[in-house]
C-alpha positions as CSV (number, residue, x, y, z in Angstrom):
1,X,0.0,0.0,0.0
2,X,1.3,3.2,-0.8
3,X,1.4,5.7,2.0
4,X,2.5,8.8,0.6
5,X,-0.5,10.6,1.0
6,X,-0.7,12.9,3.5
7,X,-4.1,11.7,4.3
8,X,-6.1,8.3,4.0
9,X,-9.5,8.2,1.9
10,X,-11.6,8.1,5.1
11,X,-10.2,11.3,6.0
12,X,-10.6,13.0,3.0
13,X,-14.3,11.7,2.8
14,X,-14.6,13.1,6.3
15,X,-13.1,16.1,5.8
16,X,-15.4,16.9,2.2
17,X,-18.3,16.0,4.1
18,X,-17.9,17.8,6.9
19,X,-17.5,20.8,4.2
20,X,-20.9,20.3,2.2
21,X,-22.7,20.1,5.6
22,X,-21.7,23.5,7.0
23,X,-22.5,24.9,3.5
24,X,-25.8,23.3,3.8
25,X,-26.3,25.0,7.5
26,X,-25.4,28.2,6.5
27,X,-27.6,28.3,2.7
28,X,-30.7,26.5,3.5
29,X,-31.4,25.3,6.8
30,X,-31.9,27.4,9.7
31,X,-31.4,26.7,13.2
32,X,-30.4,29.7,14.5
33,X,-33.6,29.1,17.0
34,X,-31.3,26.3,19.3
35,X,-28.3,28.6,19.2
36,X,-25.4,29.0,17.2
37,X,-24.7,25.5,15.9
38,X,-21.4,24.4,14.1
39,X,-20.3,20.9,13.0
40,X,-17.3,20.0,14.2
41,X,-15.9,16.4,13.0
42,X,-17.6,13.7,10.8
43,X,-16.5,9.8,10.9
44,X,-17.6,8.3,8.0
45,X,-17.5,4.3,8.1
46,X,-15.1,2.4,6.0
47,X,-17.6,0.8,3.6
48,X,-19.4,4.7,3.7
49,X,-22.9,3.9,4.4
50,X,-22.6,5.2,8.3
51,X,-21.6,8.7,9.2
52,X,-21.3,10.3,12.5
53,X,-21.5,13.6,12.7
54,X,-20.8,15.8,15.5
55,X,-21.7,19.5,16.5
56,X,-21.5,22.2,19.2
57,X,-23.7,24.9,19.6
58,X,-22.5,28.0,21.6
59,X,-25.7,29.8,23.4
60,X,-28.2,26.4,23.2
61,X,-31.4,27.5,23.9
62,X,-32.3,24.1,25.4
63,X,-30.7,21.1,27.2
64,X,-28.7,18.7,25.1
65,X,-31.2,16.0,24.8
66,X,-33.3,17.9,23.4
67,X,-31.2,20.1,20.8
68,X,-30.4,16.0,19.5
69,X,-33.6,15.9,19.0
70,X,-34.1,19.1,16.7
71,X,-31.3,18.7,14.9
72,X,-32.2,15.3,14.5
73,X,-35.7,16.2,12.6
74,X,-33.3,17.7,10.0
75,X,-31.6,14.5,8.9
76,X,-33.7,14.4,5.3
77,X,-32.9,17.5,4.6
78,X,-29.5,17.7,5.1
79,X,-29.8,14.2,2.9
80,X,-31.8,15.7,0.2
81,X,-29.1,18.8,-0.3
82,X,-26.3,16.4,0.0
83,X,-27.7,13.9,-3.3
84,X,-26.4,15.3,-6.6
């Protein structure tokens, strides 16, 4: 295997993805109502069906159950802008 990249392909794909979503937050969806929310690191699954993604939101308006919640009602849409 050659290991002259500086990165493998799982951190590339995690890196691009993590990209597109915070383009995605800041175009077309809104949740500026739970605070200000960033995504901070993605792990995408070797055989890239499975992705973790991971935020922090500075001034949450609610406790962190609940914010997984809402920005868990937002998973098709996020899907929908990511398809080609």
């Amino acid at each position: 295997m050659d290991h002259n990249k500086p990165y493998d392909r799982i951190e590339r794909v995690n890196k691009q993805i993590l990209d597109i979503l915070g383009g995605i937050l800041h175009k077309y969806i809104d949740l500026s109502y739970l605070g200000f929310v960033t995504f901070t690191k993605v792990n995408v699954s070797r055989d890239l069906r499975m992705a973790k993604v991971f935020y922090s939101v500075i001034n949450q308006s609610m406790t962190k159950e609940l914010l997984d919640i809402e920005i868990n009602k937002h998973r098709k849409p996020f899907k929908k802008y990511m398809s080609p």
